[in-house]
MIGU-823158 format. One record per atom (N, C-alpha, C): x, y, z. Coordinates in steps of 0.2 Angstrom, whole numbers, plus 5000, padded with zeros to 4 digits. Each point is the difference from the previous one (the first is absolute). Example, Ala and Ser with C-alpha at 12.3 -4.5 7.8 and 13.67 -1.06 7.14 Angstrom:
BEGIN
506649725039499650065000500450065000499850054996500450065001499650055003
END
This chain:
BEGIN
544753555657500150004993500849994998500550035007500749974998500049924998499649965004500149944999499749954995499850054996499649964993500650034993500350065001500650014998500649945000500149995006500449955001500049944998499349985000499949954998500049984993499850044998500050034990500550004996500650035006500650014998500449964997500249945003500549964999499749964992499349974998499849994996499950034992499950075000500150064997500750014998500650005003500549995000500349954997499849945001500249964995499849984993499450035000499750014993500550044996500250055004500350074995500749994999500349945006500749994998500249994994499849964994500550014995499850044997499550045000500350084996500550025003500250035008500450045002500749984997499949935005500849974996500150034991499549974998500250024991500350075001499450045004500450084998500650035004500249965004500649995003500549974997500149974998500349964995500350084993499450004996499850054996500450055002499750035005500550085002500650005003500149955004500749975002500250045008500550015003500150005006499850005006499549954999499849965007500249995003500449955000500449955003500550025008500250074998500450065005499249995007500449995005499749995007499449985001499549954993499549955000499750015006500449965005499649985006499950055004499750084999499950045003499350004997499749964994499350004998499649965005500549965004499449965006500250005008500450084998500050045009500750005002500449994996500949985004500150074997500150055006500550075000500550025001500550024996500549995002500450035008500549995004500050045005499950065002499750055003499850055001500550045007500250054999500250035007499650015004500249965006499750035008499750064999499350015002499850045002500150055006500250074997500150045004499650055004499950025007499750045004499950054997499450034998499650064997500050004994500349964995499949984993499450004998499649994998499349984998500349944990499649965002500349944993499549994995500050034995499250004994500349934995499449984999500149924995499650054995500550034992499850034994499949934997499350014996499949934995499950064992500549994997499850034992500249944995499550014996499949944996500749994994500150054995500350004997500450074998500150004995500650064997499750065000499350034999499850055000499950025008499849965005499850015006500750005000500749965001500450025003500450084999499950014995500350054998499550095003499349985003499650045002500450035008500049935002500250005009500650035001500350014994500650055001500150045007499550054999499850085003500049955009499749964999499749995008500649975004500449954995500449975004500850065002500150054995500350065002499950025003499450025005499750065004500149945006499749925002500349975004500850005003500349994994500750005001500350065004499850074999500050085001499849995007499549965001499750035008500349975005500349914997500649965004499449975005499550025004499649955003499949954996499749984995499449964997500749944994499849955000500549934997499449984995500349984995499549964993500249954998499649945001500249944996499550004995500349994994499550024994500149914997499149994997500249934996499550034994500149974995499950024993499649924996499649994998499949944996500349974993499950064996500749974994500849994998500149974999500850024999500350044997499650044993500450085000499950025007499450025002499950055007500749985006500149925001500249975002500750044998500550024994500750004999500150085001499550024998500050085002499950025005499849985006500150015007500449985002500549954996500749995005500350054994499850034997500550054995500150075004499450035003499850054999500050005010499849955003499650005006500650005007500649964997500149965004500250045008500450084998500150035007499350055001499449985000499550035001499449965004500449934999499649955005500549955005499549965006500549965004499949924994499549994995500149944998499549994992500249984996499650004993499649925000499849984997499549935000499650014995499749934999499349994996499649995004499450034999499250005005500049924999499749945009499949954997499350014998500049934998499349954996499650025008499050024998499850025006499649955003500249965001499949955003500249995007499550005006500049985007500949995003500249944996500649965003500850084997499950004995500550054998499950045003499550054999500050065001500150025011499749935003500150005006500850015003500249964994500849995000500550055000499550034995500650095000499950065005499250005001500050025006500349995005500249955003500249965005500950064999500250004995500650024999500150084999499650044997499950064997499950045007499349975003499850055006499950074999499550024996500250084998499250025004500450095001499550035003499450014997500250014991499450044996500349974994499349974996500049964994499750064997500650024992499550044994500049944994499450024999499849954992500150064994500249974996500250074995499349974994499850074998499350004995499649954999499949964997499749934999500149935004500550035005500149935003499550005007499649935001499650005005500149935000500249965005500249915003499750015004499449985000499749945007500149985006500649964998500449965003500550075007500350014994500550065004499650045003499650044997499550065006499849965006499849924999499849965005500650005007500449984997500649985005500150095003500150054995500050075007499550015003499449984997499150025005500249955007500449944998499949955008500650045005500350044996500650025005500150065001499450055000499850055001500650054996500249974993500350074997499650044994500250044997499450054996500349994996499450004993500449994995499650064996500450034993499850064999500349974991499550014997499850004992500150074998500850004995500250074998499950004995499950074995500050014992499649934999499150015000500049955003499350014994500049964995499550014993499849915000499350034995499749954997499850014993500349964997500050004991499349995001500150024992498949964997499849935004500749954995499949945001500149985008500450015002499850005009499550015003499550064998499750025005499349964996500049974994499549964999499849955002500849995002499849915002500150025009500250045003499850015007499350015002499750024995499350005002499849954999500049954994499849945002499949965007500650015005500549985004499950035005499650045001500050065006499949985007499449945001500449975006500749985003500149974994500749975002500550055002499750044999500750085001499950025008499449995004500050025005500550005004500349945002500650005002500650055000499950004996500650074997500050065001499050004999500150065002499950015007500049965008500150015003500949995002500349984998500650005000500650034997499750044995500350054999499850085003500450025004499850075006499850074995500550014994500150054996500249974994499550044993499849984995500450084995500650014998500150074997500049964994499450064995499950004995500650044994500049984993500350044998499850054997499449984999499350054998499650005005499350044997499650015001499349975000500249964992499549944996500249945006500749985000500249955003499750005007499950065003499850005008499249984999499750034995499249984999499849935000500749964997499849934998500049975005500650025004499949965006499550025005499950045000499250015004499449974998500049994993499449954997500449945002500549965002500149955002500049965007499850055005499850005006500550015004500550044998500750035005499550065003500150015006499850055004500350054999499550074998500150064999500450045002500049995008500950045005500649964999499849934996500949974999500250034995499550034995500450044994500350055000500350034994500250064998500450004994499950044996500550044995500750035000500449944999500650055003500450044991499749954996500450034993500749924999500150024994500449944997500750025001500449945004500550005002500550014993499849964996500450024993500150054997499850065002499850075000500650035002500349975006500350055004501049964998499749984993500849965000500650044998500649975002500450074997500449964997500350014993500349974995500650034999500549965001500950054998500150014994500050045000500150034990500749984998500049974994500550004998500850054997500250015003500450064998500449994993499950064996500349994990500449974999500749975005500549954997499449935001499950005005499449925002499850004995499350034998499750004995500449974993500450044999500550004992500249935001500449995005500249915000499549935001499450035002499549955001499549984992500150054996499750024995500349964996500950015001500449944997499949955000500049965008500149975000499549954997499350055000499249964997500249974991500650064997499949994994499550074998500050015003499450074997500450064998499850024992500250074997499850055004500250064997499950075003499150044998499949964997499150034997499649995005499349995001499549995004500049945003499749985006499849935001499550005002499449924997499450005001500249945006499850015007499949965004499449955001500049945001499749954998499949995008499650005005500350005008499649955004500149935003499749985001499349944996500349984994499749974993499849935001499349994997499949945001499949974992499949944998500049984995499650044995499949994995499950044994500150085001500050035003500350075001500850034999500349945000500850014995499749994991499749975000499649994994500050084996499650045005499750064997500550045001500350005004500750075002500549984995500249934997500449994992499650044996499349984999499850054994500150075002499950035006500150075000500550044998500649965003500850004998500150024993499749954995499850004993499750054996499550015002499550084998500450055003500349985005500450095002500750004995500349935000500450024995499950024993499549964996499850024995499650084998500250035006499950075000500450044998500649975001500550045001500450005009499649995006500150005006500749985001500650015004500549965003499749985006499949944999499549965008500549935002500049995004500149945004499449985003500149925003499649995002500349955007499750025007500249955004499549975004500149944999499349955003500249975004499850005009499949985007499649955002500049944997499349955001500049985005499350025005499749975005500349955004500149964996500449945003500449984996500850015001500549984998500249924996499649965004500149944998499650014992499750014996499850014997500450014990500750015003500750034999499749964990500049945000500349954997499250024994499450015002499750014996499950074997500450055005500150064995500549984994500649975003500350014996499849974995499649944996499849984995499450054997499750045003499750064996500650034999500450025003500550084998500349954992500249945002500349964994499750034991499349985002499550014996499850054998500150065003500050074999500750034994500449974999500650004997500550115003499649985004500350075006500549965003500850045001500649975005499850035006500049965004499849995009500649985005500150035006500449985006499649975006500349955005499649995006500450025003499850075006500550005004500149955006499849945003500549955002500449974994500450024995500449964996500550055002500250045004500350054999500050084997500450034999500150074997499849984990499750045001500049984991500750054996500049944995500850024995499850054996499450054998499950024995499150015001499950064997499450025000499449954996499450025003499449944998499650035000499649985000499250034996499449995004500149955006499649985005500649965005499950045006500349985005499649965007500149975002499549945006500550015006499450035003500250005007499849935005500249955000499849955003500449985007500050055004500450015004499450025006500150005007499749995007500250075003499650055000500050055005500450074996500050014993500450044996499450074997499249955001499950044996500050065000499950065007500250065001500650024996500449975000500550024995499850034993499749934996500150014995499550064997499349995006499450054999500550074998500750015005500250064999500350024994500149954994500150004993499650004994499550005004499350014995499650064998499850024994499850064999499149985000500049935000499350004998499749925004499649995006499949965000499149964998500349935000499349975000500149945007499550025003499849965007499649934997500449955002499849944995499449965007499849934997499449985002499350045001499950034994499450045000499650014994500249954994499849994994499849945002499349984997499749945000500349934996500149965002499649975005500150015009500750024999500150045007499650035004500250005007499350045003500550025007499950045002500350045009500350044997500750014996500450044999500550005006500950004998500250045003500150085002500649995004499950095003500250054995499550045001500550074997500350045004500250005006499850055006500950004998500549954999500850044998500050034997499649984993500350074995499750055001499449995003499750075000500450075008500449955004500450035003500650034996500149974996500550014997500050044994499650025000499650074996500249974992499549944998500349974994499349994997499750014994499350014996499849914999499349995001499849945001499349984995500249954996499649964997499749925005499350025002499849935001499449954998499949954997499449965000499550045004499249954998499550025004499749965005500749935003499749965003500650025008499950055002500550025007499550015007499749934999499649985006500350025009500849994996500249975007500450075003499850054997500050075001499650064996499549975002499250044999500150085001500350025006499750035005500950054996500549975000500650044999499850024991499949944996500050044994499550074999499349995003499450065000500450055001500450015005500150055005500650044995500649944995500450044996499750014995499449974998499650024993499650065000499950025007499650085001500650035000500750005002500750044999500150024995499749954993500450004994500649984999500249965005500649965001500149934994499649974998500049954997499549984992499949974998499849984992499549925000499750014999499749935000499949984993500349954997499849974996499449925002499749994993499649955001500149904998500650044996499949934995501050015000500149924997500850034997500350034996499250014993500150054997500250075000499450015004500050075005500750005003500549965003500650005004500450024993500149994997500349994994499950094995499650025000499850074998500150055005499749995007500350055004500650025002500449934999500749995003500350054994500049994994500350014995499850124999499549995004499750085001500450025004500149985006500250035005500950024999500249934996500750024999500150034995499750044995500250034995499750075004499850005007499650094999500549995010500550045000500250025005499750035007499550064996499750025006499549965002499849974998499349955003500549965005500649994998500349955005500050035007500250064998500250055006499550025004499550004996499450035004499449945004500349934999499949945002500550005007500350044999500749965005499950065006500050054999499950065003499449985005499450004995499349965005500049955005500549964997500649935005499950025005500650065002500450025004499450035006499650064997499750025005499649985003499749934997499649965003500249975006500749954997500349995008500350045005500150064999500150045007499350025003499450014995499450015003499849945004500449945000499849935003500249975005500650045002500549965006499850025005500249955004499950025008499849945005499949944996499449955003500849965004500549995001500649995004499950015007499950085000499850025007499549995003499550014996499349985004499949934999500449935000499949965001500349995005500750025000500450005007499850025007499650054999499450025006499749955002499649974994499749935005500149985003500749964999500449944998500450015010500450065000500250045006499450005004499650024999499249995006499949945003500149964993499749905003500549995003500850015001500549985001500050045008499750055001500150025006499449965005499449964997499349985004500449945001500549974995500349945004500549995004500350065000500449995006499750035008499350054999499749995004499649965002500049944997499449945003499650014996499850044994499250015002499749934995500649974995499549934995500449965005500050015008500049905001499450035005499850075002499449995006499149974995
END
């Protein structure tokens, strides 16, 4: 089966190449260490007697910001080295932000194709490969299956849309699922799928979502106070916009609107998905006849009405200035949704659409909390936002529900590192090369 992939690949590949380029071009930062997409890594330190060397692959900024806990708890025990690759270039800037003394080397995962992926291998040489959630390559599990290393699928889910089209495809998965040794779920739903997909039932288990166990630095009240400045944000409420995709700036303008027209002192700060994006907010904020600040332009000279966070790895921050947020990508025509899992550590009250596919299993579990608000429409965004900021305890009694949820949820850190420590100890006694 490896080799009808291989064969498929380079073809496929080319088909797709001028979308990626456009969206490369589009999001920008490519360019920075390129030829790491078709295997060139940069130098790596000699490997050292009794080290053990894990090759982490997280895809982007939500994965990178998960791995947190594990690459700490590496670092603490002084055995164990992590070469982390990432495939976005946010993911990409935030682990040379965040990463750098908690790894021997940062990179972009290559392209999985035979010749590259051979190539890093040849360079990386790692004891034990983790795949982070959604990531499953072919190619890659192939290259550790021929060299007898384990490879092990962490916080490791199946959206709707994924586990639809896997079934499709369930052959094609065999490989995988013999090649990958250990399957930890983030759930429980997630472990079931993968059993309906042919992963064998002792590769499994339930460890709990790594995202669960994050710890966020609070801002202390001068931070806060100067950050708030610098957004341009008043002293009143703010409706956080977190993670937004098109037309849901749309409906948080009107929200802003209805709460003012109440009488509310409200601001409004919007966090768009994707930064590039910058240029067609600003032609709605235009249009809105609302004063707006970017914060790449700088510090704002004076208070606004809508402040844009268009910046890379902040939003925890700004979550901490918010009285009220809306979890964006989850109003139609959208579908999966962003996380709620920061603000809800961050004990902050939450409005979300009713398209949060891509966290099924976390929204149920904070909506049986009472943690969160589901509106349907943008309508419905627009009326409940404009309730919850005019009635204080509802916020607080949203936010509180937050809290106890994630302390009732943490823990999946450790029991994943139990595995993770087990496979590490069968490979340095021999047991995946007998």
């Amino acid at each position: 089966m490896i080799w009808l992939y291989r064969l498929l690949f380079l073809p496929l590949l080319l088909l797709a190449t001028p979308y990626y380029l456009w969206r490369m071009r589009r999001r920008g930062g490519y360019a920075e260490s390129f030829g790491q997409r078709f295997g060139r890594v940069d130098p790596l330190p000699a490997r050292s007697a009794g080290v053990r060397r894990i090759w982490l692959q997280a895809v982007s900024v939500g994965e990178m910001l998960a791995i947190a806990p594990l690459l700490e708890a590496f670092r603490r025990e002084g055995h164990t080295e992590v070469y982390l690759t990432t495939t976005t270039s946010t993911g990409y800037k935030l682990a040379r932000e965040k990463y750098a003394a908690l790894t021997i080397g940062i990179g972009y995962f290559p392209l999985d194709f035979w010749a590259f992926s051979t190539r890093a291998w040849r360079q990386v040489r790692p004891d034990l490969c983790i795949l982070m959630e959604g990531e499953r390559w072919p190619e890659h599990v192939g290259q550790a299956q021929s060299r007898g290393v384990p490879v092990i699928s962490v916080n490791a889910r199946l959206s709707d849309r994924s586990f639809r089209r896997s079934l499709r495809f369930r052959p094609l998965l065999r490989p995988l699922g013999a090649g990958i040794i250990r399957v930890l779920c983030s759930s429980k739903r997630d472990e079931q799928r993968f059993k309906a997909l042919g992963f064998a039932p002792e590769k499994l288990s339930t460890t709990g979502n790594l995202k669960l166990d994050v710890t966020i630095p609070l801002l202390a009240g001068p931070a806060r106070t100067q950050l708030r400045r610098e957004l341009g944000l008043g002293d009143g409420l703010v409706l956080l916009g977190s993670s937004t995709w098109a037309g849901e700036e749309a409906a948080l303008l009107a929200a802003l609107k209805a709460a003012r027209a109440r009488g509310l002192k409200v601001s409004l700060l919007l966090v768009p998905r994707h930064a590039e994006r910058r240029e067609e907010l600003r032609g709605l904020l235009e249009k809105s006849g609302l004063t707006f600040h970017f914060r790449t332009e700088g510090s704002a000279t004076d208070l606004v009405d809508v402040a844009v966070g268009d910046t890379t790895g902040e939003l925890r921050q700004f979550t901490q200035l918010a009285d009220l947020v809306f979890v964006g990508k989850s109003l139609a025509p959208h579908d999966g949704g962003q996380t709620p899992v920061e603000a809800a550590v961050l004990g902050q009250p939450i409005i979300h659409g009713p398209n949060m596919t891509n966290f099924r299993e976390i929204i149920r579990t904070l909506t049986e909390a009472g943690a969160v608000r589901r509106v349907e429409t943008a309508d419905e965004l627009v009326a409940v936002a404009v309730e919850l900021l005019a009635d204080a305890a509802q916020r607080e009694q949203l936010a509180t529900a937050a809290r106890a949820w994630y302390e009732e949820n943490r823990g999946a850190t450790e029991r994943t590192l139990t595995v993770i420590r087990t496979e590490l100890e069968k490979r340095q006694s021999g047991f995946w090369s007998r």
